[in-house]
Backbone as numpy.savetxt, mean C-alpha at the origin, in Angstrom:
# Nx Ny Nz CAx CAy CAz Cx Cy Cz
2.86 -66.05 1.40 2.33 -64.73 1.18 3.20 -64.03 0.14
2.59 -63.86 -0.84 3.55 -62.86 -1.96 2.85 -61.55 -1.92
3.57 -60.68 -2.07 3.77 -59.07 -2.43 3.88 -58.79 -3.75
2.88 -58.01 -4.22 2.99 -57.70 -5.83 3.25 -56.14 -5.33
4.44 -55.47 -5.19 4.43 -53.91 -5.43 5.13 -53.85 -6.84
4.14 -52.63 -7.15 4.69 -52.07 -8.54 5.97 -51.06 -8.36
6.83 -51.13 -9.07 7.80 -49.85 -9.47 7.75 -49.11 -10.45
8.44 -48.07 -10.48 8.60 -47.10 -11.59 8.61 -47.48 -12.70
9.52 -48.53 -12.85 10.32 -48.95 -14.13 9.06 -50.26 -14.90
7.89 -50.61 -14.70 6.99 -51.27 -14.75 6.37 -50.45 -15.64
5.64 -49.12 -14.98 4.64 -47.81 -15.81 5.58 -47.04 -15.94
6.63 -46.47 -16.94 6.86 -45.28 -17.11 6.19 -44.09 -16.84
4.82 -44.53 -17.66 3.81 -43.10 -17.42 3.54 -42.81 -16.69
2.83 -43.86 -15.77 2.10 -43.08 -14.35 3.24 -42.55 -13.53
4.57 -42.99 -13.88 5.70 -42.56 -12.83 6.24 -41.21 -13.45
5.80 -40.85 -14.43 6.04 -39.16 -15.14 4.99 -38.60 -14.62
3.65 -39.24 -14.88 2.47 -38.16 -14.50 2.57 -38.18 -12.99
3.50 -38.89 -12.38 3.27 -38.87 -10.72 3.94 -37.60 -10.38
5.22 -37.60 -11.42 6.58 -37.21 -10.83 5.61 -35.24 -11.48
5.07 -35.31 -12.65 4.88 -33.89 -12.53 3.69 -33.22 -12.17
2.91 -34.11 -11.28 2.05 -33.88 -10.56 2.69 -33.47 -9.21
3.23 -34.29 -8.68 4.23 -33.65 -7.25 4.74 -32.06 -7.69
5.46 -32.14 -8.95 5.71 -30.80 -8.68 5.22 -29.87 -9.41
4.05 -30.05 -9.55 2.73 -28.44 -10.27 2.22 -28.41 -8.39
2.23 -29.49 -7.71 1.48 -29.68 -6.67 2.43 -28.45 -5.57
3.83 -28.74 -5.26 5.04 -27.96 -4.57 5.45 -26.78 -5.62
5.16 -26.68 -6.50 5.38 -25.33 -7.28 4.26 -24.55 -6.62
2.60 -24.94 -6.75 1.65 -23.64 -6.18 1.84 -23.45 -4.90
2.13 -24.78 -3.96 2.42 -24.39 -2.39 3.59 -23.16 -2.40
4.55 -23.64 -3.01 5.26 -22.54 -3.08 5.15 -21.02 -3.16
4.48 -21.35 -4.15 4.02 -19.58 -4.84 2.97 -19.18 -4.04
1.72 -20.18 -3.22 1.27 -19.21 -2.06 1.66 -19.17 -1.19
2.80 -19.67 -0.64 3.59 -19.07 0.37 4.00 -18.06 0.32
4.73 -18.03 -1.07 5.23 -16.43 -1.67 4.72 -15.12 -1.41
3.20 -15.47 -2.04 2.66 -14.31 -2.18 1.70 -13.66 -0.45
1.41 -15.52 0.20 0.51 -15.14 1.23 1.88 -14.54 2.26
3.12 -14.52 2.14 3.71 -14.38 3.40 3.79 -12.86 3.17
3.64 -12.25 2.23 3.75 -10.41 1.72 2.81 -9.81 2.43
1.56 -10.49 2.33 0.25 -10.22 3.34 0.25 -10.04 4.85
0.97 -11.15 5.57 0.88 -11.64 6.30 2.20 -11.12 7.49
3.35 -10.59 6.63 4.86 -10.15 7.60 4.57 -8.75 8.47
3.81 -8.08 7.57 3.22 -6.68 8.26 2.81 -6.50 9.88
2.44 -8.24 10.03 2.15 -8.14 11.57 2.87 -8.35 12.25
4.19 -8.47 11.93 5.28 -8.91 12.73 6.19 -7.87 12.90
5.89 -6.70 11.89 6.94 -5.03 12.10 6.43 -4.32 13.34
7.64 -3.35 13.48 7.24 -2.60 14.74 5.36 -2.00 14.72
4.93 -1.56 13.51 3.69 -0.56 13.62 3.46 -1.94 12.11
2.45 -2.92 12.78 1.01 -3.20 11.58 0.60 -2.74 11.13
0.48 -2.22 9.90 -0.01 -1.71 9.07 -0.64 -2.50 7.61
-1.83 -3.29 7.89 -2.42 -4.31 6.82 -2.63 -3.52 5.82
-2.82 -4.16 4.89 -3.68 -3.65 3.54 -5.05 -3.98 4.01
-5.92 -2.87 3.85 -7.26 -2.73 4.08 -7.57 -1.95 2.93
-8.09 -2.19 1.52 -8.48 -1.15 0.55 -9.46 -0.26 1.02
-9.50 1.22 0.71 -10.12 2.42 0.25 -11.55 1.54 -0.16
-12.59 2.71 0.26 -13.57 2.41 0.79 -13.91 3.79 -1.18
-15.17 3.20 -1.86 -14.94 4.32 -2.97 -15.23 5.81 -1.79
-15.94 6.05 -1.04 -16.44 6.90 -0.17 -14.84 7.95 0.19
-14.03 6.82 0.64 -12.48 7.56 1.02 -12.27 8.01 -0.01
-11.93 7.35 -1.16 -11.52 7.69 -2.41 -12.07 9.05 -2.90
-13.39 9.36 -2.81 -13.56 10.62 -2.84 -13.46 11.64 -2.05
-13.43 11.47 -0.91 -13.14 12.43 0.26 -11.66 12.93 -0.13
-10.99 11.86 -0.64 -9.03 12.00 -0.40 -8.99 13.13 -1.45
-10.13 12.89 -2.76 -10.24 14.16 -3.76 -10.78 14.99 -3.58
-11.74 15.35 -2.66 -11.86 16.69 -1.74 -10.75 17.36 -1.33
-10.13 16.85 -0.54 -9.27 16.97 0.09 -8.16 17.87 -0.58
-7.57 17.11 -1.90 -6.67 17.68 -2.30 -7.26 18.55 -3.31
-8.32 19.17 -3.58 -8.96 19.48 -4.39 -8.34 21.01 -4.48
-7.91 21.74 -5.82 -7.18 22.67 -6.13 -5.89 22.83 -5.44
-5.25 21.83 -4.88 -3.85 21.73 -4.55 -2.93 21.50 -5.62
-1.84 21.92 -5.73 -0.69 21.68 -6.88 0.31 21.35 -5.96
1.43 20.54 -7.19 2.24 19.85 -6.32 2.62 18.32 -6.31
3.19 17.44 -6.36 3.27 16.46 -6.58 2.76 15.74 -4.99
2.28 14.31 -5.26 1.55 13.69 -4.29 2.14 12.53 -4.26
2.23 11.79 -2.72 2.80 10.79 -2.45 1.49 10.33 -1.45
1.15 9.09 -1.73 0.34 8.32 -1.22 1.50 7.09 -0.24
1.07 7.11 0.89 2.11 6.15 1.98 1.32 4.91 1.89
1.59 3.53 1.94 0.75 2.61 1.78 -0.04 2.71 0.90
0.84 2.88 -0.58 -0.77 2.94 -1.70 -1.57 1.65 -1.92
-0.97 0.63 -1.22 -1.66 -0.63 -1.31 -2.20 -1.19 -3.01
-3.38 -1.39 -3.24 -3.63 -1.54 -4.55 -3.56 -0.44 -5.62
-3.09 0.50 -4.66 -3.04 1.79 -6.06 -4.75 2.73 -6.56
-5.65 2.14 -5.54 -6.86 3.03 -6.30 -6.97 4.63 -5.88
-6.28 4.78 -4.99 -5.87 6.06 -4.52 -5.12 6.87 -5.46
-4.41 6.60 -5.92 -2.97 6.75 -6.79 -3.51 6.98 -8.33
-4.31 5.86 -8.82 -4.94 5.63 -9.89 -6.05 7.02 -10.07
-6.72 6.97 -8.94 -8.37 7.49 -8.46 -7.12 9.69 -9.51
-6.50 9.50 -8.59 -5.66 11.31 -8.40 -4.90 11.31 -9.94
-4.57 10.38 -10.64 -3.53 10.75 -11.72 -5.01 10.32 -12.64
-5.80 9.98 -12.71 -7.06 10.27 -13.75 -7.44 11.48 -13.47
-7.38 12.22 -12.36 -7.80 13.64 -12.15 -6.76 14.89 -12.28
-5.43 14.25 -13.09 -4.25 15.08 -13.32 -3.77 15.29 -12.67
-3.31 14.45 -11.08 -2.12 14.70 -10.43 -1.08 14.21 -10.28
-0.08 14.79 -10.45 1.39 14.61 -10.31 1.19 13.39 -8.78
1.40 12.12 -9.15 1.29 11.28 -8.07 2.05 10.24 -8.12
2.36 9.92 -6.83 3.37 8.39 -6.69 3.05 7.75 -5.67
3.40 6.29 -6.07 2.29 5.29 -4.55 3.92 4.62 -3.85
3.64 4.79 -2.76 5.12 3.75 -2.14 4.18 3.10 -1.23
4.66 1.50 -1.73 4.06 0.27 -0.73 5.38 -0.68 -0.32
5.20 -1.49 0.28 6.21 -2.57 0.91 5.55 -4.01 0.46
4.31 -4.30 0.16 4.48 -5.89 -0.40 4.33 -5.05 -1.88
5.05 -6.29 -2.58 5.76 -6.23 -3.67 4.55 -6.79 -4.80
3.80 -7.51 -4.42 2.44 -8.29 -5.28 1.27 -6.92 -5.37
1.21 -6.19 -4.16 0.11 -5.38 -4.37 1.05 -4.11 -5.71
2.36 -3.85 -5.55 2.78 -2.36 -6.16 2.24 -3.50 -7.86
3.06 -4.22 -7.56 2.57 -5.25 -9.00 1.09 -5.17 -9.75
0.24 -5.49 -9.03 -0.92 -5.05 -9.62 -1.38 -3.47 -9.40
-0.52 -2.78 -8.79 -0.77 -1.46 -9.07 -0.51 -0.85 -10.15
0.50 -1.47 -10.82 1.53 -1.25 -11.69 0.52 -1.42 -13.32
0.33 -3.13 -13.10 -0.61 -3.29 -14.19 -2.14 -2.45 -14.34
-2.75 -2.54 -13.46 -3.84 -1.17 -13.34 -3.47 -0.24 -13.75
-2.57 0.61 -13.71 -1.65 1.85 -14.29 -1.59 1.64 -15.52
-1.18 0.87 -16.05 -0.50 0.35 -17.27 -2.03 0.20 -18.20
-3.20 -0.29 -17.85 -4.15 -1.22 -18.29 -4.80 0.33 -18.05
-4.67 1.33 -17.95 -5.44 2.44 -17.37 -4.80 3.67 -18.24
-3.80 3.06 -19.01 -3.10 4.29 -19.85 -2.51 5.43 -18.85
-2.23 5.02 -17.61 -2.11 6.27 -16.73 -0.16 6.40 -16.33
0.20 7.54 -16.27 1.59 7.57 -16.25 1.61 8.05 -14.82
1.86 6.75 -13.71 2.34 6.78 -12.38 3.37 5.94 -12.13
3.91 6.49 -11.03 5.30 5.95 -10.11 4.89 5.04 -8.72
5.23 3.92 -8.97 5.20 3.10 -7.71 6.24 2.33 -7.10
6.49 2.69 -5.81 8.01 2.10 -5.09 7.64 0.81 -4.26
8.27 0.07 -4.43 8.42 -1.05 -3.20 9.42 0.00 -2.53
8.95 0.36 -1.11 9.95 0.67 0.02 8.87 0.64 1.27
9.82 0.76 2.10 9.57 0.76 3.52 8.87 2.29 4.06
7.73 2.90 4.05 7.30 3.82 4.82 8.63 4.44 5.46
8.89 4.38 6.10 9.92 4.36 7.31 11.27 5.46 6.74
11.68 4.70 6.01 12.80 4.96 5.55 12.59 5.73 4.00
11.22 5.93 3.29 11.14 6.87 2.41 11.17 8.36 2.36
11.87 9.20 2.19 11.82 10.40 2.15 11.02 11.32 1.65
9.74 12.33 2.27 8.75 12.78 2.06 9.36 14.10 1.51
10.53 14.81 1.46 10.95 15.87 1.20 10.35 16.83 -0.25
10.26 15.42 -1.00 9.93 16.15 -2.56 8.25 16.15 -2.85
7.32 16.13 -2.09 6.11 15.99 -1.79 5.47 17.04 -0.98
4.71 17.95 -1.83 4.06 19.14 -1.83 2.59 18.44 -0.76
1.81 17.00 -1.14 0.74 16.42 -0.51 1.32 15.19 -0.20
0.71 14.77 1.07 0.90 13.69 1.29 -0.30 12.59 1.54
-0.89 11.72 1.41 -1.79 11.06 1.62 -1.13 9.79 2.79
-2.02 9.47 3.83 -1.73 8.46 4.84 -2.81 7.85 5.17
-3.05 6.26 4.84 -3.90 5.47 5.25 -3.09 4.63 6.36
-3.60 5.22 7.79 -2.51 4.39 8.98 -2.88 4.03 9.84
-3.13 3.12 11.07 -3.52 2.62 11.48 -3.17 3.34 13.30
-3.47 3.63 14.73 -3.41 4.26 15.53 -2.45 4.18 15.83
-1.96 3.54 16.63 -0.14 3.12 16.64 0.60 3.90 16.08
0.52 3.71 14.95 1.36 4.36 14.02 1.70 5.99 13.78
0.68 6.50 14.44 0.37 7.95 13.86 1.68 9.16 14.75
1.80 8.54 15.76 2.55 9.84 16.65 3.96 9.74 15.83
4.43 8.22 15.67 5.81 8.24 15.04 5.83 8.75 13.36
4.81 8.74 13.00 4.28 9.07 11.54 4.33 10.48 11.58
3.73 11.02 12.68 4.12 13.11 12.57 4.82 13.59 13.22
6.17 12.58 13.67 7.25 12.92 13.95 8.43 13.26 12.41
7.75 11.78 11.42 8.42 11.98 10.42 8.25 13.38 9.49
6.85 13.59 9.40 6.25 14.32 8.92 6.63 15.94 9.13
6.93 16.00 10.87 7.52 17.27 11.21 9.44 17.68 10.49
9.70 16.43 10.62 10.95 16.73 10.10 11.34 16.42 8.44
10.68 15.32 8.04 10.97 15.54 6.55 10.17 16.63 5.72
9.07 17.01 6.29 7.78 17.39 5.00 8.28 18.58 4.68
7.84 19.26 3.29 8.07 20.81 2.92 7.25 21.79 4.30
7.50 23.06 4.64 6.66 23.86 4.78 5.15 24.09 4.45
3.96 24.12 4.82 2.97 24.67 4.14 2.74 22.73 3.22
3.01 21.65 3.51 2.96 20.48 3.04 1.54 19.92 3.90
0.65 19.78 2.72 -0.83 18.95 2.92 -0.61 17.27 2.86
-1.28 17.46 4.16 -1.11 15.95 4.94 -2.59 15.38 4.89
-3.28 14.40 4.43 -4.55 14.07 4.40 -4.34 12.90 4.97
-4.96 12.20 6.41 -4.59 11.27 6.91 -6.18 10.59 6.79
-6.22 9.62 6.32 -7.53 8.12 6.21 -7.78 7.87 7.56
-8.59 7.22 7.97 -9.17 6.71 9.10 -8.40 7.22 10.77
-7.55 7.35 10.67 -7.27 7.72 12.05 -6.20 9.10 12.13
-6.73 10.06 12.76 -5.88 11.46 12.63 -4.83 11.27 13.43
-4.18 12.43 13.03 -2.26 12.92 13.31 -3.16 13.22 14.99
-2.17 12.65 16.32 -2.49 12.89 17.43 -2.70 14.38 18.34
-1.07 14.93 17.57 -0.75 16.25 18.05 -1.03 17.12 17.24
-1.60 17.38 16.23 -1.91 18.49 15.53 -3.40 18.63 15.13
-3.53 20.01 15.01 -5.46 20.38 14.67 -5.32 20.38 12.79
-6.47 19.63 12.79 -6.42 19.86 11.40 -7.10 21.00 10.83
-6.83 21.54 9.55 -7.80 22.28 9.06 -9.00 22.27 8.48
-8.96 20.98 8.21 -10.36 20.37 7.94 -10.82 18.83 8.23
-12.04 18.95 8.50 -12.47 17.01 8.41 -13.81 16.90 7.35
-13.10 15.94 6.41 -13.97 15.58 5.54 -14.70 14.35 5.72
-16.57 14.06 5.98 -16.24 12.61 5.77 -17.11 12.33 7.60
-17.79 10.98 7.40 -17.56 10.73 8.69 -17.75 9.25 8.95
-17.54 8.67 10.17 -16.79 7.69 10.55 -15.55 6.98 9.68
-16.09 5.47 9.39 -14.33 4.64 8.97 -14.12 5.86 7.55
-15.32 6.35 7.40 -14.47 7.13 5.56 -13.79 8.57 5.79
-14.22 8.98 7.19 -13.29 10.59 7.45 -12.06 10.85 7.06
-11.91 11.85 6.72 -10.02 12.24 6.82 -10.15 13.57 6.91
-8.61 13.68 7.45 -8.08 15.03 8.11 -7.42 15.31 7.80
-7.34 16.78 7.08 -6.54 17.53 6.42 -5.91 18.48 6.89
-3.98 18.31 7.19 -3.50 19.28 8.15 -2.63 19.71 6.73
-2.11 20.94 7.42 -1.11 22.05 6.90 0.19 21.70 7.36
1.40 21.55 7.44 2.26 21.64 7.82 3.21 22.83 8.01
3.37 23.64 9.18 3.64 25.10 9.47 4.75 24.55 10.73
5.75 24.75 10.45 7.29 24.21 11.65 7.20 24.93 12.43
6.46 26.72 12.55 6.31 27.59 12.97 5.84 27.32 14.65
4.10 26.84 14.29 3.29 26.44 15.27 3.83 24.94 15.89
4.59 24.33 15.34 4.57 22.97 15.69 5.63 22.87 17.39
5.12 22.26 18.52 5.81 22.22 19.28 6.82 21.01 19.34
């Protein structure tokens, strides 16, 4: 019984096209690991908070909303930025803070590809400081909301417009609801006064 195996040193070529086929093959595994694990870590933080894009319906409500407000605007979870994008085509002083790093990225290029002059942070919700933010925009998920207007009570300005997406601030009345079902939002005042 004889064995004919081939080696490397037999085909050069096919042993190059092998060798950079393996790695175009472990280069893309790689890179969607990369990008799918940005997606995917959100469910593992204290408060989930997915990327779910703006509905165009929200998108206009959120410009109701802030409609004749001045002031600079911070969108929490700007996710793809159409929020962000949607308010600085309509002349507002606006900035998006997200935590995966691929979505601020194509927020970034949209901005860029849009001639539009906005600010976008990779940071953590959590740990961003709402202080310099006259409006605030919040797309958040239920969970999230009581510890969200805890922050809100202690970082926000006075008299600071809070427009919360799909699910309202627990403890406070808003002054308005725009919108109804998944596209509603609620527009509170922030007054330290009334707040218990």
């Amino acid at each position: 019984m004889d064995f004919n195996f081939s080696t490397a040193s037999e085909d050069p070529e096919k042993s190059t096209f092998g060798y950079v086929l393996l790695t175009a093959t472990g280069g893309l595994l790689a890179a969607t690991c990369l990008v799918t694990a940005s997606f995917v870590s959100p469910a593992f933080r204290k408060h989930c908070l997915p990327f779910v894009p703006a509905t165009n319906q929200q998108v206009r409500n959120v410009l109701l909303a802030l409609k004749n407000r001045k002031g600079p605007v911070i969108d929490i979870g700007s996710g793809d930025g159409r929020i962000v994008l949607e308010l600085a085509k309509n002349n507002y002083d606006v900035h998006g803070v997200e935590l995966n790093p691929w979505l601020v990225a194509y927020s970034r290029i949209a901005a860029f590809c849009g001639g539009l002059n906005v600010n976008f942070y990779v940071r953590d919700l959590w740990k961003f400081r709402l202080s310099a933010y006259d409006n605030i925009v919040i797309f958040g998920v239920e969970q999230m909301m009581v510890d969200f207007e805890r922050k809100l009570v202690s970082e926000c300005k006075e008299d600071c417009n809070v427009v919360a997406c799909r699910f309202p601030l627990p403890n406070m009345t808003p002054e308005r609801v725009i919108g109804i079902g998944i596209d509603k939002v609620w527009v509170y005042v922030i007054n330290k006064r009334t707040i218990v």
